[in-house]
VMD Tcl script that draws the C-alpha trace (Angstrom):
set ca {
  {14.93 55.52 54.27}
  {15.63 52.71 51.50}
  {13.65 49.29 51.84}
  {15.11 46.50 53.10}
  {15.78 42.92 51.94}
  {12.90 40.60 51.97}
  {14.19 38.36 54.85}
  {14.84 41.12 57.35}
  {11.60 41.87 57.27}
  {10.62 37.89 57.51}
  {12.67 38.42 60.46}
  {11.48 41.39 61.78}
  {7.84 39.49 61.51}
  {8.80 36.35 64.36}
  {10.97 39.35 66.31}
  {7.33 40.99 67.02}
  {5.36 37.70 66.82}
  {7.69 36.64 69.47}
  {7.59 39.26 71.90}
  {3.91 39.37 71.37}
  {3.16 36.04 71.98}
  {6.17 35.22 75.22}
  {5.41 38.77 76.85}
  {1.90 37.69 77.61}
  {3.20 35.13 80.10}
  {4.73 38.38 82.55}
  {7.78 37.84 81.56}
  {10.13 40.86 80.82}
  {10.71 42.39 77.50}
  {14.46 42.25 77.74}
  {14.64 38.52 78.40}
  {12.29 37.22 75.83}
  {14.40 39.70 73.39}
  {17.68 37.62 74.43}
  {16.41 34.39 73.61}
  {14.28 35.55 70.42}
  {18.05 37.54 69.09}
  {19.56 33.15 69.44}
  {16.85 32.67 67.16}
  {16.68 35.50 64.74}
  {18.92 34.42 61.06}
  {23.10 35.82 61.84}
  {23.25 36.98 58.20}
  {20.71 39.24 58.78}
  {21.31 42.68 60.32}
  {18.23 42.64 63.14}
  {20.46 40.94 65.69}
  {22.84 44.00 65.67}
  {19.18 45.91 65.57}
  {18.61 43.92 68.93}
  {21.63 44.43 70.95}
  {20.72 47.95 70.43}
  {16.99 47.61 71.57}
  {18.27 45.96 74.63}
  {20.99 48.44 75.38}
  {18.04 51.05 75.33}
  {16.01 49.05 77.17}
  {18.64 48.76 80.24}
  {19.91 52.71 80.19}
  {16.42 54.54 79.22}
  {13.54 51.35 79.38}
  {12.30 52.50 75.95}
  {12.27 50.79 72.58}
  {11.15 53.81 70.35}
  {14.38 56.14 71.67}
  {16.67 53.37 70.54}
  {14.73 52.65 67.08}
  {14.82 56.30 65.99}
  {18.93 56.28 66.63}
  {18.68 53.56 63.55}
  {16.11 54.54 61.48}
  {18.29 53.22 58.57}
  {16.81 50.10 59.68}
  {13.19 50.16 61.13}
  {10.84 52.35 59.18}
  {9.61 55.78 60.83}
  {5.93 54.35 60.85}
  {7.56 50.91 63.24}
  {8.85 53.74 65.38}
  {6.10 55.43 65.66}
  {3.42 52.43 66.37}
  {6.79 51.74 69.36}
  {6.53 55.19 70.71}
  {2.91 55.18 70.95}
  {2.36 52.19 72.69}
  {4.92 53.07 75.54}
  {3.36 56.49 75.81}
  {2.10 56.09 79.61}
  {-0.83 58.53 78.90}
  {-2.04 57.21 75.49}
  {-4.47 54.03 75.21}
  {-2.40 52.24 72.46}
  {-0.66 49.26 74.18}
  {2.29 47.43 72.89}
  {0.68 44.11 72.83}
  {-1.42 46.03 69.95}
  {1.86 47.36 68.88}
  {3.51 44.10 68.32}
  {0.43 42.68 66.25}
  {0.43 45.08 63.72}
  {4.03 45.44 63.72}
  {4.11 41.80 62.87}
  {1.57 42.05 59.86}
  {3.10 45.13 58.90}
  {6.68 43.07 58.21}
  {5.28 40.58 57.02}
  {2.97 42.75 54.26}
  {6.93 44.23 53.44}
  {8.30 40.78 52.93}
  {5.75 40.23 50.27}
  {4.60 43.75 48.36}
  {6.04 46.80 47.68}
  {2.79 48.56 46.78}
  {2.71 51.86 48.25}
  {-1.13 51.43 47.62}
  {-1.83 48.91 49.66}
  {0.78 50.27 52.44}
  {-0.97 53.27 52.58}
  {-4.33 52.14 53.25}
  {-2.81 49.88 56.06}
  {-1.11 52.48 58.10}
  {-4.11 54.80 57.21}
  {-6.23 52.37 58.26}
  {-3.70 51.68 61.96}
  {-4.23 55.55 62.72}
  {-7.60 55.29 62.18}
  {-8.80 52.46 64.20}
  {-6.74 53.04 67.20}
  {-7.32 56.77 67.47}
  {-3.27 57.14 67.05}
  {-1.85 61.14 66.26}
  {-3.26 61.95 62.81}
  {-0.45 64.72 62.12}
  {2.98 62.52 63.42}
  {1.65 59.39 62.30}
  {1.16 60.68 58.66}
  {4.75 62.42 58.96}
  {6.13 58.70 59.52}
  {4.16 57.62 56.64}
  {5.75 60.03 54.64}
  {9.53 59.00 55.60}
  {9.02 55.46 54.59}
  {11.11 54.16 51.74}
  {7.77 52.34 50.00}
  {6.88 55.46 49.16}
  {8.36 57.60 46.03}
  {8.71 61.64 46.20}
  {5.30 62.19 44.48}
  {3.61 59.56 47.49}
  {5.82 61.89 50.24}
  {4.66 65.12 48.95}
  {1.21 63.78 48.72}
  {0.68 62.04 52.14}
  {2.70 65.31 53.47}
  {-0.27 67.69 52.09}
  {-2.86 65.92 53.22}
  {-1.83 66.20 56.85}
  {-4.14 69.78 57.59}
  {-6.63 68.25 55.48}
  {-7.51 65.11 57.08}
  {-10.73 65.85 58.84}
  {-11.26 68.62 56.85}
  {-12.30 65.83 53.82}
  {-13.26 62.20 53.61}
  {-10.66 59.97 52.80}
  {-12.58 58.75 50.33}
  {-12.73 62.28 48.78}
  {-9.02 62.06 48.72}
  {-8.72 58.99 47.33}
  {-11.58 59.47 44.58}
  {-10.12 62.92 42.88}
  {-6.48 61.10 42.96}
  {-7.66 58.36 41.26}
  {-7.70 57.04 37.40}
  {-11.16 56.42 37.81}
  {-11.90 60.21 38.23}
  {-9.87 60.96 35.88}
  {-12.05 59.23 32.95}
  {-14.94 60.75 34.08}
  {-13.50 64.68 34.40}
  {-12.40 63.47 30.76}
  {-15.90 61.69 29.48}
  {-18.23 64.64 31.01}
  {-16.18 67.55 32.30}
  {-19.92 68.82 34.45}
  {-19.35 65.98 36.74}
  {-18.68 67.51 40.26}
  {-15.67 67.21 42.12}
  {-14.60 67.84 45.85}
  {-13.06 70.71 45.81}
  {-14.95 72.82 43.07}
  {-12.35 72.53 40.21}
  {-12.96 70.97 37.07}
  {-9.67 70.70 36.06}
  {-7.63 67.18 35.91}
  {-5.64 66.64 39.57}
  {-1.94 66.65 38.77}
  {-1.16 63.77 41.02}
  {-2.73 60.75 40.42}
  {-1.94 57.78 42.74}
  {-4.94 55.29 42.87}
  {-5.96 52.77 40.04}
  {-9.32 52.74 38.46}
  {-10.51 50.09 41.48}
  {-9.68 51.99 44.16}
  {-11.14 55.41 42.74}
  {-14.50 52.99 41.78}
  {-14.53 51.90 45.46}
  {-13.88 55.64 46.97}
  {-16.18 56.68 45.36}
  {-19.15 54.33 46.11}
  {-17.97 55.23 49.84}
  {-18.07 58.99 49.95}
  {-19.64 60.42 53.09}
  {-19.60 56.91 55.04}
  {-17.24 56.01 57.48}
  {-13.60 55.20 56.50}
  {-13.78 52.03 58.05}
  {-16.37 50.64 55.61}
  {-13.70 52.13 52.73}
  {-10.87 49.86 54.32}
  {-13.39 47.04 54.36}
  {-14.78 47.28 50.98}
  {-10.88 47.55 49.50}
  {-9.83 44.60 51.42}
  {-12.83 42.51 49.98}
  {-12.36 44.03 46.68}
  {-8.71 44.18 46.28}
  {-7.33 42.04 48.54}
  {-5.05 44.55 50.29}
  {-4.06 43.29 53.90}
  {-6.32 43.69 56.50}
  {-4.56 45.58 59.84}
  {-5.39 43.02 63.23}
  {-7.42 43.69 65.97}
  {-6.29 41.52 69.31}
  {-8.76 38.71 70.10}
  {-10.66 39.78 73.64}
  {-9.57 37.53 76.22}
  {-12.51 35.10 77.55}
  {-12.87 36.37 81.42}
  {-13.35 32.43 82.27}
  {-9.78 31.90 81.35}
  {-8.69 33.85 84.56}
  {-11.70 32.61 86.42}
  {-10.19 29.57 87.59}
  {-6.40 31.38 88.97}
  {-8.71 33.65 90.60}
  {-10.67 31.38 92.52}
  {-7.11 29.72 93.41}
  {-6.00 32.63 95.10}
  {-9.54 33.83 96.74}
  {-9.07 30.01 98.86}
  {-5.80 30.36 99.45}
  {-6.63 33.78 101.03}
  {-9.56 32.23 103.01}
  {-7.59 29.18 104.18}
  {-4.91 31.78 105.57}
  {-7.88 33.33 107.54}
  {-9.71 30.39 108.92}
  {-5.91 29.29 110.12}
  {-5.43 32.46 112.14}
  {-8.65 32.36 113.40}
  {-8.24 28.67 114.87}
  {-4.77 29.50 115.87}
  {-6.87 32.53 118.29}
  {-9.70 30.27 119.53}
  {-7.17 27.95 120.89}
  {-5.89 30.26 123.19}
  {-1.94 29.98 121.64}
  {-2.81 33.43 119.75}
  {-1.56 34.07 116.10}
  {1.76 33.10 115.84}
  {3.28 36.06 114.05}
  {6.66 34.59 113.10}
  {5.31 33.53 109.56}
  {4.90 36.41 108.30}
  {8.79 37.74 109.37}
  {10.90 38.40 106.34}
  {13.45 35.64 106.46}
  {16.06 37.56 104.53}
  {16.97 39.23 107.01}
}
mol new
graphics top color blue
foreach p $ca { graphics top sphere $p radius 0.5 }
foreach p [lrange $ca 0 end-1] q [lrange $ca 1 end] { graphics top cylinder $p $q radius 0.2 }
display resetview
């Protein structure tokens, strides 16, 4: 899949930001799309994108079905973060989606460092638990990434688990490479001496993988985005409970109003005047 311009992806960013932010106010997906597709720039291609997200939306209810139909267009690793989220078993929602969809565009409209890519979607399987195997088979299909990336991130997919990240990372890197080359008895991860063919990682990154071999790969992603600046992926701010204390209590007195008005309406002898609660449709 080829990369697109920088402003669809500027685009693409408010599309998510947008559904993120006017879907938490109930209302449905396919309206807020409408009135976000007014918004969205004509001479981009997204609005076309959108009338075909909402066509989706009306025949199936699914985004992700309708994404992989243009995958010319959004990335394999979009579609996959979509079809997650509206998995009805899996614990990935699509307010989560949309987040890191939005930093994800927005990462596209300013880099195309496959680096720094990688270790963001890594890091998105990672910390939400996602499918190891299909989410590293979308990595692979994404246009950042050259044949020698695809081949890579392909091979690793049996492996992951298996070895650290940080193992991968380290022996791919030009900072092990100096060292097989200034003391060839330094050990390596998988018992070879020789010098890895593929080498994807700067010196920085191999310094960094290194330093966090058997840890956890969170602390890797952490130490690389203090290090190197690569983007951090977003974790949704936990809603304060005292922000729906107050609705809450609304409804709890309107509830207890209705009952202390049925019970007057029976200690007055007239009974409980049933007609209220007739459906006056029909």
């Amino acid at each position: 899949m080829p990369t697109l311009d920088r402003e669809e992806y500027i685009e693409q960013s408010y599309l998510f930001r947008g559904l993120n932010n006017r879907t938490e106010k109930s209302d449905p997906i396919q309206i807020v799309m409408r009135h976000l597709r007014d918004e969205i720039l004509s001479t981009t291609k997204l609005p076309i994108a959108i009338d075909f997200l909402l066509a989706e939306l009306t025949h199936v209810g699914t985004m992700a079905t309708a994404m992989k139909k243009i995958g010319h267009y959004f990335a394999p690793f979009q579609t996959f973060l979509v079809d997650a989220a509206e998995d009805e078993l899996g614990r990935f929602d699509m307010r989560r989606a949309l987040l890191i969809l939005e930093y994800e565009a927005k990462f596209r409209a300013e880099s195309t460092d496959p680096i720094g890519m990688f270790f963001f979607q890594f890091e998105t399987i990672c910390q939400n638990h996602l499918d190891y195997d299909y989410g590293l088979r979308a990595m692979a299909g994404d246009g950042i990434y050259d044949e020698v990336w695809r081949k890579w991130i392909l091979s690793i997919r049996h492996r992951v688990g298996l070895v650290d990240l940080a193992d991968l990372v380290y022996v791919h890197s030009e900072h092990y490479v100096a060292r097989r080359k200034k003391n060839s008895e330094l050990d390596d991860v998988d018992g070879d001496s020789e010098i890895p063919e593929v080498v994807l990682f700067g010196e920085k990154e191999g310094r960094i993988a290194l330093a966090n071999r058997g840890k956890e790969p969170m602390y890797l992603f952490s130490a690389l985005q203090r290090q190197l600046n690569y983007p951090a992926v977003p974790r949704p701010t936990k809603k304060d409970p005292i922000d729906d204390l107050i609705p809450k209590m609304v409804k709890q007195l309107e509830r207890l109003e209705m009952r202390t008005k049925l019970m007057e309406d029976e200690q007055r002898d007239r009974g409980i005047d049933l007609s209220q609660f007739y459906n006056k449709d029909k």
